[in-house]
BATI-378802 format. One line per field, with one value per residue (C-alpha): residue number from 1; residue in three letters; x, y, z. Coordinates in steps of 0.25 Angstrom, whole numbers. Layout:
num	(NUM,...)
residuo	(Ala,...)
u	(X,...)
v	(Y,...)
w	(Z,...)
This chain:
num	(1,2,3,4,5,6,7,8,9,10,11,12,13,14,15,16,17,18,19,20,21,22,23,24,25,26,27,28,29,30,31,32,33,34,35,36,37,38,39,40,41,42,43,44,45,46,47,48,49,50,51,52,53,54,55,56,57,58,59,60,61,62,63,64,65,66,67,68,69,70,71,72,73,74,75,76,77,78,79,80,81,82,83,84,85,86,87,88,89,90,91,92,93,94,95,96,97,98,99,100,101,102,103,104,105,106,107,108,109,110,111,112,113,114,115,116,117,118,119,120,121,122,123,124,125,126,127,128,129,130,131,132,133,134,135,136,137,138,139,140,141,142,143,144,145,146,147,148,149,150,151,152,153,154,155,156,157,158,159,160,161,162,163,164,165,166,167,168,169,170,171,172,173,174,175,176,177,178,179,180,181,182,183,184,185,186,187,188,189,190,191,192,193,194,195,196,197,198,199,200,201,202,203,204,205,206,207,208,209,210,211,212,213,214,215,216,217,218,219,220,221,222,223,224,225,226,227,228,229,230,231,232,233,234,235,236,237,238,239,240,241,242,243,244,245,246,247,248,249,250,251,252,253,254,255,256,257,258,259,260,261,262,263,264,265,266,267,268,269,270,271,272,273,274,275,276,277,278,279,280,281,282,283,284,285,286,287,288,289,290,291,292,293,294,295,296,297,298,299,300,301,302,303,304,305,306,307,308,309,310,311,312,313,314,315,316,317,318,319,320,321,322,323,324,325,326,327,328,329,330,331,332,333,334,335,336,337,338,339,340,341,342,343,344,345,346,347,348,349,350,351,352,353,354,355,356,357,358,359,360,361,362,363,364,365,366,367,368,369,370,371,372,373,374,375,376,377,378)
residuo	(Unk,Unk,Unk,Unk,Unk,Unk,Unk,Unk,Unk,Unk,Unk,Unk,Unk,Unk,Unk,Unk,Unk,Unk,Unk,Unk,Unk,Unk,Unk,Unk,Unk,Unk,Unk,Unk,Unk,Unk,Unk,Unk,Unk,Unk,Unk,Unk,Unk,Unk,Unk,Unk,Unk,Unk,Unk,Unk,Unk,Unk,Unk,Unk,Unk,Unk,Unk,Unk,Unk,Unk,Unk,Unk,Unk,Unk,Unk,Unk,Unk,Unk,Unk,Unk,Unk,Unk,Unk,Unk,Unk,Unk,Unk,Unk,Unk,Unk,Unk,Unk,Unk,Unk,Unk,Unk,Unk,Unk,Unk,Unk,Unk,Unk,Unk,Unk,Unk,Unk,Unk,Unk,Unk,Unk,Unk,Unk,Unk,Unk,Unk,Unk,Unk,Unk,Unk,Unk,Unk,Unk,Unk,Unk,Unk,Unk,Unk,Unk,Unk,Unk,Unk,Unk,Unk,Unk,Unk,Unk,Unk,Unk,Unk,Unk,Unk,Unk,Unk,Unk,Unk,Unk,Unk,Unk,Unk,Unk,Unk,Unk,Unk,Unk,Unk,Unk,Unk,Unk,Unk,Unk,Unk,Unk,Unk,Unk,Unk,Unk,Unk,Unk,Unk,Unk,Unk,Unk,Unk,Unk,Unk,Unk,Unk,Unk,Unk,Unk,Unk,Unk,Unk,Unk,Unk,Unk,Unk,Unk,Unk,Unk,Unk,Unk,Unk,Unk,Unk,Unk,Unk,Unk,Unk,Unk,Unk,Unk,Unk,Unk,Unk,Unk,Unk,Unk,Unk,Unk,Unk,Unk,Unk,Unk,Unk,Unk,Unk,Unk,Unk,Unk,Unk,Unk,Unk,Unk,Unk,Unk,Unk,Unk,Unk,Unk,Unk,Unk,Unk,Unk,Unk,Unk,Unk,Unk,Unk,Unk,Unk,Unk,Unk,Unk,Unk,Unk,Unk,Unk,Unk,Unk,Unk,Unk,Unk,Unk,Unk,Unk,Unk,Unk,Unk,Unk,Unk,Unk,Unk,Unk,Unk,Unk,Unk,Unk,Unk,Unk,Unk,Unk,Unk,Unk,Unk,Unk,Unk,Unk,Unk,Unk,Unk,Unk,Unk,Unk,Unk,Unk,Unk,Unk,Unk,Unk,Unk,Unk,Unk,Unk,Unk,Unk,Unk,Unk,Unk,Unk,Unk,Unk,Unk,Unk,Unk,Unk,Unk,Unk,Unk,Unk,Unk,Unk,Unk,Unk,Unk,Unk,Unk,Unk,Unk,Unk,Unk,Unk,Unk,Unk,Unk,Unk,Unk,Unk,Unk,Unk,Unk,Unk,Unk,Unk,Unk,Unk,Unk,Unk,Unk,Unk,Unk,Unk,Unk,Unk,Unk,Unk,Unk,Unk,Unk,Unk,Unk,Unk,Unk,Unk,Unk,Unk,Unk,Unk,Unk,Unk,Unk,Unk,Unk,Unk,Unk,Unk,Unk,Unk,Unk,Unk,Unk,Unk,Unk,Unk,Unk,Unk,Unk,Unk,Unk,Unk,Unk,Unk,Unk,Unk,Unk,Unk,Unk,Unk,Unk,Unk,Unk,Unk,Unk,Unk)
u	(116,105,91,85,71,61,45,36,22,14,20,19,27,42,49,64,70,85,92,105,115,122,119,125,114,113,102,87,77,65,53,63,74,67,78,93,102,117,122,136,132,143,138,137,127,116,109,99,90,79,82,73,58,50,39,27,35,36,47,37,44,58,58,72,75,88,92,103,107,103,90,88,90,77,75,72,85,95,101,103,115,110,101,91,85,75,71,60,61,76,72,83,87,99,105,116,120,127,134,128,115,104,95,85,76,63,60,45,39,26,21,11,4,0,-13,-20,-22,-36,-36,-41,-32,-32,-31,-29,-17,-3,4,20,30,40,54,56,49,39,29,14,4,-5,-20,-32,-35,-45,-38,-43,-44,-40,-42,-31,-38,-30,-34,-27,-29,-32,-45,-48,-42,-48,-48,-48,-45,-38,-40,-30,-28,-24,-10,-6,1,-8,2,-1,-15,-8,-17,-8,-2,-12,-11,-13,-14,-1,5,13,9,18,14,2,1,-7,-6,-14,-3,10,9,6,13,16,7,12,9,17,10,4,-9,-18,-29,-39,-28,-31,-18,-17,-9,2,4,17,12,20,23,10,10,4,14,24,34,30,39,41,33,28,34,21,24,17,26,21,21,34,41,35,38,51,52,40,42,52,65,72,85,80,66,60,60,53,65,58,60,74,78,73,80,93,92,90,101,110,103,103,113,123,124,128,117,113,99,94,81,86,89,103,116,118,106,105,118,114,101,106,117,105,98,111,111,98,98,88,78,78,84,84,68,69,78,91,105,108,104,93,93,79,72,59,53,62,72,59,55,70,71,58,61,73,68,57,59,46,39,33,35,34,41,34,29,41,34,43,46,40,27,28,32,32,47,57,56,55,66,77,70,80,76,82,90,95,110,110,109,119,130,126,128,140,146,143,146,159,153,142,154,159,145,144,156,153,137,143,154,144)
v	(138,135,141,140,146,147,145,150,151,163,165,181,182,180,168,164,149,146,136,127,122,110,111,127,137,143,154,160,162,170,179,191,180,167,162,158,155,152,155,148,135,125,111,103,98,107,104,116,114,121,124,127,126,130,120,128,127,116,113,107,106,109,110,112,114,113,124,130,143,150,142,141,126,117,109,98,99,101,91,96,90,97,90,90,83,89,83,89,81,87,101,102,99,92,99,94,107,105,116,129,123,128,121,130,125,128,127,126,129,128,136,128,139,136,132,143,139,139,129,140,144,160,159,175,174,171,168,172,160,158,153,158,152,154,147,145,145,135,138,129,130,122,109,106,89,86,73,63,56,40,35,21,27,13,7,-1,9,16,29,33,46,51,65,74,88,100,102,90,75,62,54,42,44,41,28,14,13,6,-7,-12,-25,-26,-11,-5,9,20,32,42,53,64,61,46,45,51,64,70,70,59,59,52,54,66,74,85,88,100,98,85,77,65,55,44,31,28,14,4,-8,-21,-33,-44,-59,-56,-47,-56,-61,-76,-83,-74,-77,-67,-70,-73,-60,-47,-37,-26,-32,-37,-26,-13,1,5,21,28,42,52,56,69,77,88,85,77,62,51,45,30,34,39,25,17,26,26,9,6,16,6,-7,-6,4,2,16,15,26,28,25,38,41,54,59,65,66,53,47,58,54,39,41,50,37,29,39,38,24,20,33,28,25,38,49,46,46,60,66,68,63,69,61,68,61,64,50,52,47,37,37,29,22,13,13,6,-1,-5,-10,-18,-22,-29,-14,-9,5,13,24,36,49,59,70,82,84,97,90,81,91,104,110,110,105,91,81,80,88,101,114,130,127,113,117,130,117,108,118,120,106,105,116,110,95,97,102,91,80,87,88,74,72,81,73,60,63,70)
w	(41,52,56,66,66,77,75,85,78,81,94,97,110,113,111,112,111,112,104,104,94,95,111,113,116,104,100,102,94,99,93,88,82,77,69,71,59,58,44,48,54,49,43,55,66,73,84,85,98,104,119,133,125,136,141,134,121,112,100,88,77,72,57,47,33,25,13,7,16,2,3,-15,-15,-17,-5,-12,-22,-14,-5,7,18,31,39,51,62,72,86,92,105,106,103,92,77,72,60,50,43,28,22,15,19,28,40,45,56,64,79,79,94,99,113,121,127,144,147,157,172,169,159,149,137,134,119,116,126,122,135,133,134,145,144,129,115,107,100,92,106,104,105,102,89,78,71,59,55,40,35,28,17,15,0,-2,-17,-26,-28,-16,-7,4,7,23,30,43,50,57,62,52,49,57,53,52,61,68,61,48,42,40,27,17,11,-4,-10,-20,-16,-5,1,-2,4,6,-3,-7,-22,-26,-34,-26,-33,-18,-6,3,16,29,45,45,35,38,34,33,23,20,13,4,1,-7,-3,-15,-18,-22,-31,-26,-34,-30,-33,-45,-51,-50,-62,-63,-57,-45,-33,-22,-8,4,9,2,-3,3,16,14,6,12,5,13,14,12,14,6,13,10,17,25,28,39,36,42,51,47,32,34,42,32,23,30,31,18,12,23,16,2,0,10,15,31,36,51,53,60,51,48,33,36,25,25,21,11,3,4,-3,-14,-15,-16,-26,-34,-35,-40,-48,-60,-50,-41,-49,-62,-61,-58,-68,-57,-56,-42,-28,-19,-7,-7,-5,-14,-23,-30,-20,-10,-22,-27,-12,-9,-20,-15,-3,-9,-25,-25,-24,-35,-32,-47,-49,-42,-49,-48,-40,-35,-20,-22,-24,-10,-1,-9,-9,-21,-36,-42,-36,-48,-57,-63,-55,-57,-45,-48,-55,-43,-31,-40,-39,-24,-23,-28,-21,-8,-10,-3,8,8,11,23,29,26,34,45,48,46,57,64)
Protein backbone atom coordinates (compact mmCIF):
# COMPACT_ATOMS: atom_id res chain seq x y z
CA UNK A 1 0.00 0.00 0.00
CA UNK A 2 0.88 3.67 -0.33
CA UNK A 3 0.39 6.91 2.08
CA UNK A 4 0.47 9.93 1.52
CA UNK A 5 0.54 12.15 4.33
CA UNK A 6 0.44 15.95 4.51
CA UNK A 7 2.51 18.30 7.27
CA UNK A 8 1.48 21.66 7.74
CA UNK A 9 3.27 22.48 11.11
CA UNK A 10 1.16 24.71 13.30
CA UNK A 11 -0.75 26.11 10.82
CA UNK A 12 -4.61 26.87 12.34
CA UNK A 13 -6.36 28.19 9.24
CA UNK A 14 -7.59 26.24 6.06
CA UNK A 15 -5.43 24.52 3.65
CA UNK A 16 -6.05 22.30 0.76
CA UNK A 17 -3.15 20.91 -1.79
CA UNK A 18 -4.04 18.42 -4.81
CA UNK A 19 -1.79 15.66 -5.86
CA UNK A 20 -1.23 13.50 -9.06
CA UNK A 21 -0.37 9.98 -9.66
CA UNK A 22 1.67 8.67 -12.39
CA UNK A 23 0.50 12.41 -14.19
CA UNK A 24 -3.60 11.82 -13.49
CA UNK A 25 -5.14 14.34 -11.24
CA UNK A 26 -5.42 12.20 -8.42
CA UNK A 27 -6.61 13.55 -4.79
CA UNK A 28 -6.55 16.30 -2.00
CA UNK A 29 -5.41 16.74 1.09
CA UNK A 30 -6.56 19.70 3.33
CA UNK A 31 -6.99 20.63 7.28
CA UNK A 32 -10.10 18.23 7.65
CA UNK A 33 -8.39 15.14 5.54
CA UNK A 34 -4.56 15.24 5.94
CA UNK A 35 -3.93 11.76 4.76
CA UNK A 36 -4.54 9.67 1.67
CA UNK A 37 -3.79 5.84 1.61
CA UNK A 38 -4.54 3.23 -1.18
CA UNK A 39 -4.58 -0.33 0.50
CA UNK A 40 -4.66 -1.91 -3.06
CA UNK A 41 -1.80 -0.28 -4.88
CA UNK A 42 -0.24 -3.12 -7.03
CA UNK A 43 3.51 -3.58 -7.16
CA UNK A 44 4.60 -1.27 -9.72
CA UNK A 45 5.89 2.44 -10.09
CA UNK A 46 4.37 5.64 -8.53
CA UNK A 47 5.05 8.87 -9.38
CA UNK A 48 3.20 10.92 -6.43
CA UNK A 49 3.64 14.77 -7.26
CA UNK A 50 2.53 17.68 -5.40
CA UNK A 51 0.57 20.11 -7.89
CA UNK A 52 -0.17 24.08 -8.21
CA UNK A 53 1.96 25.17 -4.54
CA UNK A 54 0.98 28.61 -4.61
CA UNK A 55 3.89 31.31 -4.60
CA UNK A 56 3.83 31.93 -0.84
CA UNK A 57 4.21 28.31 -0.20
CA UNK A 58 7.27 26.14 -0.37
CA UNK A 59 7.73 22.30 -0.62
CA UNK A 60 10.74 21.65 2.19
CA UNK A 61 11.12 18.30 2.39
CA UNK A 62 9.46 15.18 1.43
CA UNK A 63 10.33 12.16 3.67
CA UNK A 64 9.31 8.20 3.22
CA UNK A 65 9.58 4.98 4.93
CA UNK A 66 9.11 1.43 4.08
CA UNK A 67 7.27 -1.48 6.41
CA UNK A 68 5.21 -4.16 6.27
CA UNK A 69 1.39 -3.27 5.78
CA UNK A 70 1.20 -5.11 9.37
CA UNK A 71 4.11 -2.74 10.43
CA UNK A 72 5.71 -5.77 13.15
CA UNK A 73 8.97 -6.38 11.14
CA UNK A 74 12.20 -4.46 12.56
CA UNK A 75 13.41 -2.09 10.19
CA UNK A 76 16.72 -2.94 10.39
CA UNK A 77 15.89 -7.00 9.89
CA UNK A 78 13.83 -7.15 7.17
CA UNK A 79 14.84 -6.71 3.85
CA UNK A 80 12.77 -4.57 2.14
CA UNK A 81 12.26 -4.67 -2.01
CA UNK A 82 10.17 -1.35 -2.38
CA UNK A 83 12.03 1.52 -2.92
CA UNK A 84 11.98 5.50 -3.13
CA UNK A 85 13.38 8.46 -4.54
CA UNK A 86 12.36 12.03 -3.79
CA UNK A 87 13.01 15.20 -5.94
CA UNK A 88 12.19 18.27 -4.35
CA UNK A 89 13.11 20.48 -7.57
CA UNK A 90 10.18 18.34 -9.34
CA UNK A 91 7.71 18.43 -6.45
CA UNK A 92 7.29 14.52 -6.52
CA UNK A 93 8.69 11.04 -5.27
CA UNK A 94 9.40 8.20 -7.46
CA UNK A 95 8.12 5.08 -5.63
CA UNK A 96 8.95 1.10 -6.55
CA UNK A 97 6.25 -0.59 -4.67
CA UNK A 98 7.04 -4.44 -3.71
CA UNK A 99 4.46 -6.66 -2.63
CA UNK A 100 2.67 -6.85 0.80
CA UNK A 101 4.83 -4.16 1.71
CA UNK A 102 4.24 -0.49 2.75
CA UNK A 103 5.57 3.17 1.52
CA UNK A 104 4.23 5.66 3.43
CA UNK A 105 5.42 9.33 2.59
CA UNK A 106 5.29 12.95 3.89
CA UNK A 107 4.70 16.27 2.01
CA UNK A 108 6.45 18.76 4.42
CA UNK A 109 5.22 22.68 3.38
CA UNK A 110 6.30 25.77 4.65
CA UNK A 111 4.20 29.21 4.34
CA UNK A 112 6.28 32.30 3.71
CA UNK A 113 3.95 34.78 5.30
CA UNK A 114 3.80 38.41 2.95
CA UNK A 115 5.86 41.12 4.16
CA UNK A 116 3.22 44.31 5.03
CA UNK A 117 3.34 47.38 2.66
CA UNK A 118 4.87 49.05 5.51
CA UNK A 119 7.86 47.16 5.87
CA UNK A 120 6.32 46.24 9.34
CA UNK A 121 5.53 42.56 10.28
CA UNK A 122 2.43 42.09 12.59
CA UNK A 123 3.50 39.02 14.50
CA UNK A 124 0.06 38.45 16.64
CA UNK A 125 -1.78 38.31 12.91
CA UNK A 126 -2.02 35.21 10.91
CA UNK A 127 -3.01 36.35 7.51
CA UNK A 128 -5.21 33.42 5.68
CA UNK A 129 -3.45 31.84 2.47
CA UNK A 130 -4.91 32.16 -0.97
CA UNK A 131 -5.06 29.67 -3.69
CA UNK A 132 -5.19 26.57 -1.20
CA UNK A 133 -2.30 25.01 1.35
CA UNK A 134 -1.04 25.28 4.39
CA UNK A 135 1.90 25.42 6.25
CA UNK A 136 4.14 26.54 9.55
CA UNK A 137 4.19 30.71 9.15
CA UNK A 138 7.51 31.96 9.68
CA UNK A 139 8.00 34.52 12.46
CA UNK A 140 11.38 35.97 13.77
CA UNK A 141 12.46 34.04 16.20
CA UNK A 142 15.89 33.51 18.67
CA UNK A 143 18.61 30.76 16.97
CA UNK A 144 20.64 29.52 19.22
CA UNK A 145 24.66 28.70 18.03
CA UNK A 146 26.08 25.07 19.19
CA UNK A 147 29.41 24.45 18.88
CA UNK A 148 31.09 21.24 16.94
CA UNK A 149 34.00 20.27 18.94
CA UNK A 150 37.01 18.26 16.08
CA UNK A 151 39.60 16.19 18.24
CA UNK A 152 42.17 14.47 15.97
CA UNK A 153 42.17 11.95 19.08
CA UNK A 154 46.08 10.86 19.33
CA UNK A 155 48.79 12.54 21.12
CA UNK A 156 49.96 15.10 18.64
CA UNK A 157 46.56 15.87 17.49
CA UNK A 158 44.68 18.96 17.72
CA UNK A 159 41.75 19.82 18.77
CA UNK A 160 39.63 22.78 16.93
CA UNK A 161 35.96 23.64 16.99
CA UNK A 162 33.32 24.98 14.56
CA UNK A 163 29.86 26.87 15.28
CA UNK A 164 26.49 26.62 13.64
CA UNK A 165 22.86 27.33 14.39
CA UNK A 166 20.61 24.87 16.68
CA UNK A 167 18.97 22.16 14.98
CA UNK A 168 20.87 22.67 11.71
CA UNK A 169 23.85 20.65 9.50
CA UNK A 170 27.52 21.73 9.42
CA UNK A 171 27.49 21.80 5.48
CA UNK A 172 30.08 23.49 3.62
CA UNK A 173 31.57 24.45 7.08
CA UNK A 174 32.43 20.79 7.55
CA UNK A 175 36.58 21.15 8.33
CA UNK A 176 38.97 19.17 5.50
CA UNK A 177 39.62 15.70 6.51
CA UNK A 178 42.70 15.30 8.80
CA UNK A 179 46.00 13.92 8.10
CA UNK A 180 48.33 11.56 9.98
CA UNK A 181 51.62 10.31 9.50
CA UNK A 182 51.33 6.38 8.87
CA UNK A 183 47.28 6.31 8.95
CA UNK A 184 44.27 7.08 6.77
CA UNK A 185 41.33 8.98 8.20
CA UNK A 186 38.20 6.90 8.46
CA UNK A 187 35.45 9.00 9.56
CA UNK A 188 34.31 11.51 12.34
CA UNK A 189 32.61 9.83 15.19
CA UNK A 190 31.10 10.52 18.44
CA UNK A 191 32.85 7.64 20.22
CA UNK A 192 36.96 8.11 20.22
CA UNK A 193 36.75 4.72 19.52
CA UNK A 194 33.84 4.13 16.99
CA UNK A 195 31.60 3.25 19.64
CA UNK A 196 29.47 6.60 18.58
CA UNK A 197 27.89 7.57 15.86
CA UNK A 198 29.25 8.71 12.51
CA UNK A 199 29.25 12.67 12.17
CA UNK A 200 29.37 14.03 8.56
CA UNK A 201 28.28 17.64 6.90
CA UNK A 202 24.80 16.33 6.94
CA UNK A 203 24.36 15.77 10.45
CA UNK A 204 22.19 17.53 12.36
CA UNK A 205 23.03 19.08 15.44
CA UNK A 206 21.43 20.21 18.35
CA UNK A 207 23.58 20.26 21.53
CA UNK A 208 27.50 21.27 22.00
CA UNK A 209 28.92 18.08 20.24
CA UNK A 210 32.45 16.56 20.71
CA UNK A 211 33.54 13.99 17.92
CA UNK A 212 36.57 12.06 17.57
CA UNK A 213 38.38 11.38 14.24
CA UNK A 214 38.87 7.20 13.82
CA UNK A 215 41.94 6.19 12.46
CA UNK A 216 43.20 3.38 9.79
CA UNK A 217 46.80 2.32 10.46
CA UNK A 218 48.75 1.93 6.93
CA UNK A 219 51.64 -0.32 6.28
CA UNK A 220 54.91 2.36 6.48
CA UNK A 221 58.52 1.83 5.04
CA UNK A 222 59.23 0.45 8.33
CA UNK A 223 56.72 -2.18 8.63
CA UNK A 224 57.77 -3.78 5.70
CA UNK A 225 58.71 -7.78 5.35
CA UNK A 226 62.53 -7.37 4.35
CA UNK A 227 62.84 -7.85 1.24
CA UNK A 228 59.95 -5.85 0.19
CA UNK A 229 60.40 -2.27 -0.73
CA UNK A 230 57.89 0.75 -0.43
CA UNK A 231 56.96 2.44 -3.80
CA UNK A 232 58.04 6.63 -3.80
CA UNK A 233 54.49 7.30 -3.57
CA UNK A 234 52.68 7.22 0.12
CA UNK A 235 50.07 4.83 0.55
CA UNK A 236 47.73 7.02 1.76
CA UNK A 237 48.20 9.35 -0.80
CA UNK A 238 48.07 6.76 -3.12
CA UNK A 239 45.49 4.27 -1.98
CA UNK A 240 42.82 6.34 -0.28
CA UNK A 241 39.91 4.69 1.99
CA UNK A 242 37.24 4.21 -0.85
CA UNK A 243 33.57 4.23 0.64
CA UNK A 244 33.48 6.02 3.76
CA UNK A 245 29.82 6.23 4.67
CA UNK A 246 27.32 3.34 5.50
CA UNK A 247 24.72 2.40 2.67
CA UNK A 248 21.55 0.90 3.62
CA UNK A 249 17.99 -0.01 1.55
CA UNK A 250 15.41 2.54 2.25
CA UNK A 251 17.22 5.33 3.83
CA UNK A 252 18.86 8.32 2.22
CA UNK A 253 22.19 7.55 0.92
CA UNK A 254 24.84 9.76 -0.05
CA UNK A 255 24.48 9.33 -4.06
CA UNK A 256 28.69 9.59 -4.24
CA UNK A 257 28.76 6.61 -1.96
CA UNK A 258 26.21 4.69 -3.75
CA UNK A 259 28.37 5.28 -7.21
CA UNK A 260 31.30 4.26 -5.97
CA UNK A 261 29.21 1.41 -4.62
CA UNK A 262 27.66 0.52 -7.79
CA UNK A 263 31.27 0.77 -9.83
CA UNK A 264 33.12 -1.25 -7.79
CA UNK A 265 30.28 -4.17 -7.62
CA UNK A 266 30.79 -3.65 -11.90
CA UNK A 267 34.90 -4.05 -11.30
CA UNK A 268 35.72 -6.44 -8.99
CA UNK A 269 32.67 -8.51 -9.13
CA UNK A 270 31.43 -8.43 -12.43
CA UNK A 271 27.84 -7.45 -11.74
CA UNK A 272 26.53 -5.19 -14.85
CA UNK A 273 24.83 -2.27 -12.45
CA UNK A 274 23.63 1.15 -13.89
CA UNK A 275 25.56 3.91 -12.35
CA UNK A 276 22.70 6.08 -11.04
CA UNK A 277 23.80 6.74 -7.11
CA UNK A 278 20.58 5.48 -6.12
CA UNK A 279 20.50 2.23 -3.65
CA UNK A 280 17.60 0.47 -5.84
CA UNK A 281 16.80 -3.62 -6.05
CA UNK A 282 19.67 -4.04 -7.96
CA UNK A 283 22.26 -2.96 -6.13
CA UNK A 284 20.82 -4.56 -3.09
CA UNK A 285 20.93 -8.28 -4.62
CA UNK A 286 24.58 -7.51 -5.82
CA UNK A 287 25.73 -6.73 -2.27
CA UNK A 288 24.11 -9.51 -0.43
CA UNK A 289 26.01 -11.66 -3.52
CA UNK A 290 29.04 -9.97 -2.50
CA UNK A 291 28.16 -10.59 1.27
CA UNK A 292 27.72 -14.21 0.28
CA UNK A 293 30.93 -14.46 -1.29
CA UNK A 294 33.37 -13.37 1.23
CA UNK A 295 31.09 -14.73 4.03
CA UNK A 296 33.96 -15.34 6.61
CA UNK A 297 34.86 -11.80 6.43
CA UNK A 298 31.32 -10.09 6.65
CA UNK A 299 28.89 -12.35 8.30
CA UNK A 300 30.43 -14.78 9.86
CA UNK A 301 31.89 -12.06 12.35
CA UNK A 302 28.47 -11.36 13.32
CA UNK A 303 27.09 -14.76 13.89
CA UNK A 304 24.77 -14.90 10.52
CA UNK A 305 24.38 -17.05 7.52
CA UNK A 306 21.77 -14.79 5.55
CA UNK A 307 22.96 -11.72 3.29
CA UNK A 308 21.83 -8.15 4.56
CA UNK A 309 22.39 -5.82 1.94
CA UNK A 310 23.08 -3.55 4.38
CA UNK A 311 26.68 -2.10 3.62
CA UNK A 312 28.00 -1.70 7.34
CA UNK A 313 30.31 -2.38 9.09
CA UNK A 314 32.43 -5.36 7.57
CA UNK A 315 30.63 -5.24 4.46
CA UNK A 316 32.75 -1.26 4.08
CA UNK A 317 35.64 -2.76 5.81
CA UNK A 318 36.55 -6.23 3.02
CA UNK A 319 35.38 -3.61 0.56
CA UNK A 320 37.94 -1.16 1.47
CA UNK A 321 40.10 -3.77 1.80
CA UNK A 322 39.39 -4.90 -1.48
CA UNK A 323 40.08 -1.73 -3.03
CA UNK A 324 43.39 -1.29 -1.25
CA UNK A 325 45.14 -4.56 0.26
CA UNK A 326 47.90 -2.33 1.65
CA UNK A 327 45.34 -0.84 4.40
CA UNK A 328 45.45 -1.92 7.60
CA UNK A 329 41.91 -1.68 8.43
CA UNK A 330 41.44 -3.98 11.76
CA UNK A 331 38.48 -5.45 12.18
CA UNK A 332 35.90 -2.97 13.62
CA UNK A 333 33.93 -3.24 17.07
CA UNK A 334 30.70 -5.04 16.17
CA UNK A 335 28.20 -2.29 17.45
CA UNK A 336 24.49 -2.71 16.58
CA UNK A 337 22.78 -0.33 14.17
CA UNK A 338 20.46 0.42 16.97
CA UNK A 339 23.45 2.13 18.35
CA UNK A 340 24.31 4.37 15.22
CA UNK A 341 21.12 5.54 14.22
CA UNK A 342 18.77 4.14 17.11
CA UNK A 343 16.19 1.78 15.34
CA UNK A 344 16.03 -2.06 15.35
CA UNK A 345 18.37 -4.69 17.31
CA UNK A 346 21.78 -5.80 16.78
CA UNK A 347 22.60 -6.80 12.97
CA UNK A 348 22.50 -10.71 12.76
CA UNK A 349 22.13 -11.17 16.31
CA UNK A 350 18.92 -13.73 16.98
CA UNK A 351 15.71 -11.53 18.01
CA UNK A 352 11.81 -12.84 19.30
CA UNK A 353 10.95 -11.81 15.84
CA UNK A 354 13.66 -13.35 13.75
CA UNK A 355 11.86 -17.25 12.82
CA UNK A 356 8.17 -14.86 12.59
CA UNK A 357 10.38 -12.53 9.51
CA UNK A 358 12.05 -15.93 8.08
CA UNK A 359 8.64 -17.45 7.50
CA UNK A 360 7.42 -13.94 5.90
CA UNK A 361 10.30 -14.18 3.89
CA UNK A 362 9.84 -17.10 2.52
CA UNK A 363 6.38 -16.83 1.67
CA UNK A 364 7.18 -13.89 -0.27
CA UNK A 365 10.25 -15.00 -2.18
CA UNK A 366 8.09 -15.72 -5.26
CA UNK A 367 6.68 -12.60 -5.39
CA UNK A 368 10.22 -10.93 -4.68
CA UNK A 369 11.31 -12.54 -8.43
CA UNK A 370 8.36 -11.03 -10.17
CA UNK A 371 8.96 -7.61 -8.79
CA UNK A 372 12.52 -8.18 -9.92
CA UNK A 373 11.14 -8.73 -13.17
CA UNK A 374 8.79 -6.03 -13.35
CA UNK A 375 11.67 -2.97 -12.11
CA UNK A 376 14.24 -4.39 -14.32
CA UNK A 377 11.72 -4.13 -17.35
CA UNK A 378 10.68 -0.98 -15.97
Amino acid sequence: SIEIIKDVGDYQGEWSFDFSVNGDSAFALDNENDSEINESAEPGKYVVREENIPAEWNLDDISCKISLQNDFIPHLEYPYNSSYETDLEDNSVTIGLAGEEKVTCTFENNYDEPEEENGEEEEDEQPTPTGGGGGVIHRPTETEEVTVTFDENYEDGTVFSADTEENTSLGNEMPEDPERENYVFVEWNTGAEEGGTTFNNNTEVNDDTTVYAIWGEVLGEEDEPEGEVLGETDVKDSCPLYLTEFIRQGRRNNPEEVEKLQTFLNEYEEENLSITGFYSLPSIEAVKRFQSNYASEVLDPWGIDEPTGFVYLTTRRWINLTVCPELEIEMPELISASEADGQGEVLGRQTQTDTLAQSIINQLEDMNLIVNEMLKAD
